[in-house]
C-alpha positions in Angstrom: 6.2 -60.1 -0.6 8.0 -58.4 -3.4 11.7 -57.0 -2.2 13.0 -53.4 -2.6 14.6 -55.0 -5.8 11.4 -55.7 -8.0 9.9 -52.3 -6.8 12.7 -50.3 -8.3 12.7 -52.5 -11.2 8.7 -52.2 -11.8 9.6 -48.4 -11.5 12.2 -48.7 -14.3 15.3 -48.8 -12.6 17.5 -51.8 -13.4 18.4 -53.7 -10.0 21.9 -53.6 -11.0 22.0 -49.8 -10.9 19.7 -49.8 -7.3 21.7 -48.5 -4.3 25.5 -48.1 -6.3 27.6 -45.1 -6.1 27.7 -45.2 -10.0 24.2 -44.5 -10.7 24.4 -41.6 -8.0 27.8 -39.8 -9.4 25.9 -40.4 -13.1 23.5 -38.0 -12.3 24.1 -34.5 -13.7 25.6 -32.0 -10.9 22.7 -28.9 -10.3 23.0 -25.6 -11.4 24.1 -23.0 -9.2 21.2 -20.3 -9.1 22.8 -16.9 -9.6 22.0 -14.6 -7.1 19.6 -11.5 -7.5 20.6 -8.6 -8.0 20.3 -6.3 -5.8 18.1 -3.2 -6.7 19.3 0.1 -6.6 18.2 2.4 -3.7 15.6 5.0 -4.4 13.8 7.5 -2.7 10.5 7.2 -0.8 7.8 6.8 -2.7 5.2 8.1 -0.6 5.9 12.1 -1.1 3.6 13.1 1.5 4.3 17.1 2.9 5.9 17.7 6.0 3.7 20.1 8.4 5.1 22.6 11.3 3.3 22.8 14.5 0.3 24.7 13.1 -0.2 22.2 10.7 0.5 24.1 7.8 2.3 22.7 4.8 6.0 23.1 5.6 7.9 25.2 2.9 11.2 23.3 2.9 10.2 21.3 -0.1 10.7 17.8 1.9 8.4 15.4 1.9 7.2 13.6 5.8 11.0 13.6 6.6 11.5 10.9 3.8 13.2 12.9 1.1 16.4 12.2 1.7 15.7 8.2 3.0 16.9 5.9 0.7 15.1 2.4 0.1 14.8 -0.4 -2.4 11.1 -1.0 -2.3 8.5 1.5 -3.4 7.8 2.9 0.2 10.4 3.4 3.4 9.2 1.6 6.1 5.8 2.4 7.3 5.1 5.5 4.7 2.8 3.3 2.9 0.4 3.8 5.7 1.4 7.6 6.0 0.7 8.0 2.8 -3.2 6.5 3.2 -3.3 8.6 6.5 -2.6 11.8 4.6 -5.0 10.9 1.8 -7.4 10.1 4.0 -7.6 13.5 5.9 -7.1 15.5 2.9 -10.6 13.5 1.9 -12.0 14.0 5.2 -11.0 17.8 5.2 -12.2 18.3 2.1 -9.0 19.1 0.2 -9.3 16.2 -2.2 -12.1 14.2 -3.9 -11.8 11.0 -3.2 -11.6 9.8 -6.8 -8.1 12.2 -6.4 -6.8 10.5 -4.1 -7.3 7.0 -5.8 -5.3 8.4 -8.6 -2.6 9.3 -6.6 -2.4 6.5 -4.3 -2.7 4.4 -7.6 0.3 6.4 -9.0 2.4 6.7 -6.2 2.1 3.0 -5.5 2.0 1.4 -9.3 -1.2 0.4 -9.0 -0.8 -1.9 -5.6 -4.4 -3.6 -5.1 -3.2 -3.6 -1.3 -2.4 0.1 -0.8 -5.5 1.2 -3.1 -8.0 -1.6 -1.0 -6.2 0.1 2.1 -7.3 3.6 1.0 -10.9 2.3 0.5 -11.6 1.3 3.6 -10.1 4.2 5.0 -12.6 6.4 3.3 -15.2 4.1 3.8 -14.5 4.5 7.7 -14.2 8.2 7.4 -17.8 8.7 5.9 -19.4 6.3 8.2 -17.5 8.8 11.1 -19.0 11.5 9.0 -22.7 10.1 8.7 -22.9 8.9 12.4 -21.9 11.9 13.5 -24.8 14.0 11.4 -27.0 11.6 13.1 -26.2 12.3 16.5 -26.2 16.1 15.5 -29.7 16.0 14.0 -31.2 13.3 17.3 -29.6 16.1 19.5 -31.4 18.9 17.5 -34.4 16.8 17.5 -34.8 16.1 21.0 -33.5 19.6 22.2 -36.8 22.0 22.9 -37.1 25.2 20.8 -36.1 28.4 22.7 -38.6 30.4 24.4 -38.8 33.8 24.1 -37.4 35.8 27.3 -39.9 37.9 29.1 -39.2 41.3 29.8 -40.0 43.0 33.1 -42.1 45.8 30.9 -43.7 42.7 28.7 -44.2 41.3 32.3 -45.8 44.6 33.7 -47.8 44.8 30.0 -49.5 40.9 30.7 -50.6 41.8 34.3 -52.2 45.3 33.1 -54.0 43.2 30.7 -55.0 40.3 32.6 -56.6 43.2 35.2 
């Protein structure tokens, strides 16, 4: 059986240098990594409008109570999904095409394939809502009877004279 001695030496290190301090304090001393910088804060990049209690645009110029928040990513935390959220109804209410709000969730996010795939299915939910919906309203409209017209007591009085 071959020692540890002719295995370092058939991997091309000499026995002499196996196992001694010298051949360890030979080897270079690694590189300290410099540390990252750290990124400047900016605001929010979601910009979505804050609404009062009717929920009306607010006029204050702020944007979701984020204006003023500070962060070094693109979004504070969690306004990545109000941002979809807003889109999303604006879609559903019929404010924006769809194809709008791709652009701006596109813009708003530098072109985040996670943020635009979130938006997608979003809408995609939103219009199966929508169609299911026109379904149920068009099985209730089909099943319901059509209205009869109301008799009168003088169109009442009118059939009996006639059936006499």
């Amino acid at each position: 059986m071959p020692s540890m001695t002719d295995a370092k030496e058939l991997a091309g290190v000499p026995a002499s240098d196996a196992g001694t301090t010298e051949a360890k304090a030979a080897k270079e001393p690694k590189a300290k990594r410099e540390p990252k910088a750290k990124a400047e804060p900016t605001t929010c990049g979601c910009q979505v409008p804050t609404h009062n209690a009717k929920g009306e645009v607010a006029s204050d110029g702020k944007f979701g109570g984020c204006g003023d928040a500070k962060t070094t990513s693109k979004f504070a935390p969690g306004h990545d999904a109000k941002l979809v959220g807003f889109l999303t109804r604006s879609v559903a209410g019929g404010q924006l095409t769809e194809d709008a709000a791709m652009e701006i969730v596109a813009e708003r996010s530098k072109n985040s394939a996670l943020l635009i795939g979130k938006l997608k299915s979003a809408l995609a939910t939103v219009a199966d809502k929508k169609a299911r919906a026109a379904q149920k309203a068009e099985a209730a409209k089909a099943d319901k009877p059509a209205p009869e017209a109301e008799s009168t007591p003088e169109s009442a009085v009118d059939a009996e004279a006639a059936s006499a």
